[in-house]
C-alpha positions in Angstrom: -46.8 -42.3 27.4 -49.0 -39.5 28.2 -47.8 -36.3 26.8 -48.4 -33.1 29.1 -47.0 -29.5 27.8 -45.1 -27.2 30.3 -46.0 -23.7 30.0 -43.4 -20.5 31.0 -43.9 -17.1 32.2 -41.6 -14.5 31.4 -40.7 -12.5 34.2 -39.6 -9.1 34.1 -40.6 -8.0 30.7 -43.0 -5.0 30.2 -46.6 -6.2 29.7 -46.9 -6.2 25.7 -43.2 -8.6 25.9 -45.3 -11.2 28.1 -46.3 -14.3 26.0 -49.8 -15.7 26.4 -49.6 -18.8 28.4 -50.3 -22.1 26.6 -53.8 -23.2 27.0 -55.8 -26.0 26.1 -59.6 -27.1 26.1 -61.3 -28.8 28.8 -61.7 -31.9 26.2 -57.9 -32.4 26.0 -57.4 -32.0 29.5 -60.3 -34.4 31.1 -58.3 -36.8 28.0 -55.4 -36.3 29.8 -56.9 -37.3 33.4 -58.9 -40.4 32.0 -55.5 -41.5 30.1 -53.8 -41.1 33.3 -56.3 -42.8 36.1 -56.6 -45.5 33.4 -53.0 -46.0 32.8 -51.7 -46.0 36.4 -54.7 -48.0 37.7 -54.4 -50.4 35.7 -50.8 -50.4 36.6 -51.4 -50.6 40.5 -54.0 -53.5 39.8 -50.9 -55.5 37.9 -48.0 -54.8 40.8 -50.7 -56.3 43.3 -51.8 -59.7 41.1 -48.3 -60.2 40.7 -47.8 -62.1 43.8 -50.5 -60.5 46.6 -53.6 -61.8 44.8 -53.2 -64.4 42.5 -56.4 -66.7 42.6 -58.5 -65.5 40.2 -61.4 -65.2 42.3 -59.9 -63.0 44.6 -58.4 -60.5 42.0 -62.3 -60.1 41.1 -63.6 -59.5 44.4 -60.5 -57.2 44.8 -61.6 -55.3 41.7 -65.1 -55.3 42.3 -64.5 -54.1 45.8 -61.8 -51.3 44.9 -63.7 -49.5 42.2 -67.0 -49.2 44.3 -66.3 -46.1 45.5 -64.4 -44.5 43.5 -66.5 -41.6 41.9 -64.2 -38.3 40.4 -64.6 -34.9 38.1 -66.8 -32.1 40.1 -69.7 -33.7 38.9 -68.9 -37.4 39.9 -69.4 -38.2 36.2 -65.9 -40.3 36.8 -66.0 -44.0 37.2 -64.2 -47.3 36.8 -65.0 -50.4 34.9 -63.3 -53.5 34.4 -63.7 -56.1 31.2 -62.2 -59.1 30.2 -60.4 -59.2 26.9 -63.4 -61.1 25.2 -66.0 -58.5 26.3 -67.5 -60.2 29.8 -68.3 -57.4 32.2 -65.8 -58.3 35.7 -66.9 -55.7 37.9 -69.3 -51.8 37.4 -70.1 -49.8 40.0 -73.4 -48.1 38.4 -74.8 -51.5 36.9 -75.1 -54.3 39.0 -77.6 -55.6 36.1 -74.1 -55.9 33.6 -71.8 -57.0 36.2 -70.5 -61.0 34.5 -72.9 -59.9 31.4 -71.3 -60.8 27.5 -71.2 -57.1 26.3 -69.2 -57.6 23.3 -71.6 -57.1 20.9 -73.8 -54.4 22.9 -74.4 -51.7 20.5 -74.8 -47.4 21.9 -77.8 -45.2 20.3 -75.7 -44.9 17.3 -75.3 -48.7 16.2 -71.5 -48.9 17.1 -70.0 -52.2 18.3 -67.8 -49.8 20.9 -66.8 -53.1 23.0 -64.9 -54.9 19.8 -63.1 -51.5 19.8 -61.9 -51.9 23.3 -61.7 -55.5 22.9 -59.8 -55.3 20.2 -57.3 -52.2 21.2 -56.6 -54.6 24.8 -55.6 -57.7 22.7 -53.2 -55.3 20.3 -52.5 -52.4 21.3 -52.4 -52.3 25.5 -54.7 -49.1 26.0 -56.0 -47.1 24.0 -59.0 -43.8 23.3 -62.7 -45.3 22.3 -65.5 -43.1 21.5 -69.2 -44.1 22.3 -72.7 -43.0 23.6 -73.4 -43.4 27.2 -75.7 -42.9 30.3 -74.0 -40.2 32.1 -74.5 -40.6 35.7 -74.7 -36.6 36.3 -77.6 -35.9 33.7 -79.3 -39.3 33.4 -78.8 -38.5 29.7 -76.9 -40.7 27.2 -74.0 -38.7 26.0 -71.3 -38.8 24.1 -68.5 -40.4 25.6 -64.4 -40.5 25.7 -63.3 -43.6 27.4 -59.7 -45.0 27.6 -58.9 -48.2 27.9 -55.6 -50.2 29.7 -54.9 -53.7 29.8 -54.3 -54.7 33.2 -50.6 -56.5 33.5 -51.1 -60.4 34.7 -54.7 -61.1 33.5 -56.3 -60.6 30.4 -58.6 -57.7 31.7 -58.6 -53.7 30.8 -59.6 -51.2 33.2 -62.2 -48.1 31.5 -62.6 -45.1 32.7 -64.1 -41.8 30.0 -65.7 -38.3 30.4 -68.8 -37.3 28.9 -67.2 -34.8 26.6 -67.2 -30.7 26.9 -66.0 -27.4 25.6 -63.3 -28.3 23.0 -61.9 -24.3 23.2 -58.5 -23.6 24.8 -59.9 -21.9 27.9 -58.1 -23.6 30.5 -53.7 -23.2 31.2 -51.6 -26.0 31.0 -50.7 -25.7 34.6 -54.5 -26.0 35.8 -55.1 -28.9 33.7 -51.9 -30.6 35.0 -53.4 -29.9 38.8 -56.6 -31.2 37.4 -55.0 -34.1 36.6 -52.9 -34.7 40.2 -56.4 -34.1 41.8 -58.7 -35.8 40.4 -56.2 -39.1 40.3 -55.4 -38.6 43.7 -59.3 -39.2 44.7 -60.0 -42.1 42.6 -56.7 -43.8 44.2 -57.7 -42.7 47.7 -61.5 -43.7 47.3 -60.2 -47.1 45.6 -57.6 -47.9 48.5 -60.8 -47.1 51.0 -62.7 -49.5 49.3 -60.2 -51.9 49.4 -59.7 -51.8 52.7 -63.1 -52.2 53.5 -63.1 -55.9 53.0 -59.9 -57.3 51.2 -57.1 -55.6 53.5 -58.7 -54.7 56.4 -55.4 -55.1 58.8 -53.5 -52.1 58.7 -50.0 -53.9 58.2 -51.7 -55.2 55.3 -52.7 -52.1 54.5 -49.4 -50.4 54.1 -48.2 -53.7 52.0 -50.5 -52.9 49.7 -50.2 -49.5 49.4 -46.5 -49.6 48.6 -46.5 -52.6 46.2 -49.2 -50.7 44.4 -48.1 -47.3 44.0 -44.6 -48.6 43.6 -43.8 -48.3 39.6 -46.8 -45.6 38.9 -45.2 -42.8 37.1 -47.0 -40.4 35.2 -46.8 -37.1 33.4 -44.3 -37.5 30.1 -41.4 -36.5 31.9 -42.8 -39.3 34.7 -42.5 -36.6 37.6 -45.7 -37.8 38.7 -45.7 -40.5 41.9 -47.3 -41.2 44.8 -46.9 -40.7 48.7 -48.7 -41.9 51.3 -48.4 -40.1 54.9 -50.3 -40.3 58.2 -51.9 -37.3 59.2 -49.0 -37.2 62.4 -46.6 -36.7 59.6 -45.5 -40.2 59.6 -44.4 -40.9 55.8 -46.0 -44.2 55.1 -45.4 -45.3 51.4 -43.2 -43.1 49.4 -43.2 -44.5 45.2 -39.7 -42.1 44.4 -37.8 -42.3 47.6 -38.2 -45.3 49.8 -36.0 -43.9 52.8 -38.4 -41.4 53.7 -41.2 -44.4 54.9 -41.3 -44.3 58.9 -40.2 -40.8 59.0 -41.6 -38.3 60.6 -41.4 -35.1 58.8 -44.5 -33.3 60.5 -42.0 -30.4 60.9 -40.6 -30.6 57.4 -39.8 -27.2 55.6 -38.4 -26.5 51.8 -35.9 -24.5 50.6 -38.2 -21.0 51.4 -39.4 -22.1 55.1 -42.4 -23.7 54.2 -43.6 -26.6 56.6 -45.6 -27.9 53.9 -46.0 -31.3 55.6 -47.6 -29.6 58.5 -50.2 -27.8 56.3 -51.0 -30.8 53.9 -51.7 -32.7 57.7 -53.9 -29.9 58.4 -56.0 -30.0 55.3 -56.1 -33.5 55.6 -57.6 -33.4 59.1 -59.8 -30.1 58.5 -61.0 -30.1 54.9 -60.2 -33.7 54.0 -58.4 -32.5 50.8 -56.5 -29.3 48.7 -53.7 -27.9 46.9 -50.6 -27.5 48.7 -47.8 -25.5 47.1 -44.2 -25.7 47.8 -40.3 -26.4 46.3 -39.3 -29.9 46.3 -36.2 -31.4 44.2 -37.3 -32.0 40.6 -36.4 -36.5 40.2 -35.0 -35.8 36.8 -32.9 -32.7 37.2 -32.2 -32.5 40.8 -33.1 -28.6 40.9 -35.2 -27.4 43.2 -38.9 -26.3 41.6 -42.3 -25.0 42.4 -44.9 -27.5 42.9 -48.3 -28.2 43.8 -49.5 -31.1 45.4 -52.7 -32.5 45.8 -54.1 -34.3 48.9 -56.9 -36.7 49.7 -57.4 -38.1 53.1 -58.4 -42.0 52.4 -61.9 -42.3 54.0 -62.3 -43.7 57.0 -58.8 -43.5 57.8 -56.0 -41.4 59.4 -53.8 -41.7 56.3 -53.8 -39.4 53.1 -52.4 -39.7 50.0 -50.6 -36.7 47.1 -49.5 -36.4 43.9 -47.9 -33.3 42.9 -46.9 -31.5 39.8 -44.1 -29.0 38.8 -44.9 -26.1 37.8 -42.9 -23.2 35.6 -43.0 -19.9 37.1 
């Protein structure tokens, strides 16, 4: 379960009435959007080896293949790996010279055994937070790490994925951190379905199979208002993880409850920056109200399709 706060502005109070708004450090909130890429990744990897890939050497390559790309955080400090429960290396985008190595017994600069950790938390626990020293990609300098761990449903594999670790102040609001989290999941999903594509589902019926079946059952945030949604940059919805009805719509010219054609301007930033925030009101899946929310999108690369996550916001 992974445990986001809400934070609420008082509105029409004089100045000295207004309560601070809850903040948090940059440390809990890159926890939050490992915990969460991990989580639902390793969920999405599970729905598709349930009955799309199940030979053994095709879930590999479909790993290897998928988490290639996939780079997150500003700095691109944010990765995938994959490990089987008894510490052989399946699939790392940075080292080629670990990929099918035994790591289990590797030791960091400080003499821990960090792979019997994860090794260990797979087997027993599902997922789980392991602290280490690492190569960080964005400094070349071995750093302290924060990785988190999650067993991957239908093989005995976790998925990794940590941030070299920062400020541990409360400088950042709740609300920012939970967009931190709908972006920077959103890229990793939309660089990992790119690489995907590239070789294991290049037809584009295919394409949309897999998309749904693997965004299907990701939930996220505590209250699980995070999902998915996949649309074409036409406005076609394509894959839709909350409402299934809405696939093969058209809702180009979609507005909310306060006349924004929000479709229309997440198309547009799909098709002119590629990615961004869009804000509008959308019902809330657990109370039915209608609520602020932002959204984040990420056109898949080297496709006409992008994909969101959004989060609610108090106001």
């Amino acid at each position: 379960m992974i445990f986001v706060l809400t934070g609420v502005l008082i509105l029409g109070c004089k100045k000295d009435d207004i309560p601070d708004l809850p903040m948090i450090s940059e440390f809990d909130s890159d926890k939050l959007i490992v915990q969460t890429t991990a989580v639902s990744t390793a969920t999405g990897f599970g729905a598709i080896f349930e009955n799309m890939i199940t030979d053994s050497l095709e879930r590999v390559n479909f790993i290897r293949e998928y988490i290639a790309p996939v780079r997150y955080f500003d700095d691109s400090s944010g990765y995938f790996y994959v490990e089987d429960f008894n510490g052989w290396n399946i699939a790392h985008p940075l080292r080629d010279d670990i990929v099918g190595a035994y790591r289990y017994d590797v030791q960091d600069v400080q003499g821990n055994f960090y792979h019997h950790t994860m090794c260990d938390l797979a087997k027993n626990e599902g997922k789980g937070f392991v602290d280490y020293y690492f190569n960080n990609p964005a400094t070349n300098e071995v750093e302290k790490k924060n990785t988190y761990i999650a067993a991957i449903p239908e093989v005995e594999y976790f998925v990794g994925t940590g941030f070299y670790i920062r400020s541990t102040e409360p400088t950042i609001t709740v609300d920012e951190s939970n967009k931190q989290v709908t972006k920077n999941y959103t890229r990793s999903t939309a660089l990992g379905f790119s690489g995907a594509f590239k070789e294991v589902f290049s037809d584009s019926i295919d394409q949309m199979n897999f998309m749904r079946k693997f965004i299907e059952t990701i939930r996220f945030f505590d209250d699980n208002t995070g999902y998915f949604f996949v649309n074409h940059i036409n406005g076609f919805c394509l894959a839709h993880a909350f409402d299934e009805t809405k696939v093969g719509m058209n809702q180009y010219d979609l507005e909310d409850s306060h006349g924004n054609a929000f479709i229309k301007e997440m198309c547009d930033k799909a098709v002119e920056a590629g990615s961004g925030y869009v804000t509008y009101y959308w019902a809330n899946p657990n109370t039915g109200a209608d609520e602020k929310k932002i959204s984040y999108i990420e056109r898949i690369p080297g496709t006409d399709m992008y994909i969101g996550s959004g989060v609610y916001i108090g106001e």
